[in-house]
Residue, then its C-alpha position, 0 to 999 in steps of 0.5 A: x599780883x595784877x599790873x598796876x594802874x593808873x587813870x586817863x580821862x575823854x573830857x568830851x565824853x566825861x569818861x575816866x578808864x583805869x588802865x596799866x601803866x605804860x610798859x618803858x619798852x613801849x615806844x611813844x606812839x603806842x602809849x597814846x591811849x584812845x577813848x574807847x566812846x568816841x575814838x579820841x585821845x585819853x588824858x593820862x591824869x595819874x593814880x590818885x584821881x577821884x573823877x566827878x559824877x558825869x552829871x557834874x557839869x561843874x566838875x568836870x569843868x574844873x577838872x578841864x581848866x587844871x588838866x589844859x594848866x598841866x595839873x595832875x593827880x599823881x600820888x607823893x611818896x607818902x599822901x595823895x596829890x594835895x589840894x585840887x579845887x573843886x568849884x568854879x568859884x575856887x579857880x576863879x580865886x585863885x586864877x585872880x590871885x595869879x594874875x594879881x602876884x604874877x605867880x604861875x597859874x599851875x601855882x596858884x592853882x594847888x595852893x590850899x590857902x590864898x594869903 
């Protein structure tokens, strides 16, 4: 059975790379993953991403704005990696919503529903 993979993302070049996971022997410095485009650092962004088409500015946007407040896609036990907003529109509710309860931005963001 082949090794298993997960995804890592160059948000400048709006690439998305399924690669192996990291062995646990492997020292820090070479589980830094480069962008085979433009040579700069892969994002690792787990197993259960979907990335945008690379002509959805917008998408890619949102997806930067999760990844810079620490938001991944890696799977649970038994589903995917629940709510992600799509849409600039949705972020910016929910960032409003944070800043309104002082609830954590990474929070906010994952929530499906804004009471």
């Amino acid at each position: 059975m082949p090794p298993a993979k997960t995804s890592s993302v160059c948000l400048p070049c709006r690439a998305s790379y399924k690669q192996p996971y990291p062995t646990p022997a492997s020292s820090a410095k070479s589980d830094q993953r480069v962008c085979p485009r433009c040579a700069g650092t892969l994002i690792h962004v787990g197993s259960a991403f979907a990335p945008p088409p690379r002509r959805d500015t917008e998408g890619w946007r949102v997806l930067s704005l999760l990844l810079h407040a620490g938001i991944r896609f890696h799977k649970s036990c038994c589903a995917g990696p629940g709510y992600r907003p799509r849409t600039l529109r949705e972020v910016r509710e929910r960032m409003t919503y944070a800043r309104r309860t002082d609830e954590p931005i990474a929070r906010a963001l994952v929530r499906p529903e804004l009471p």
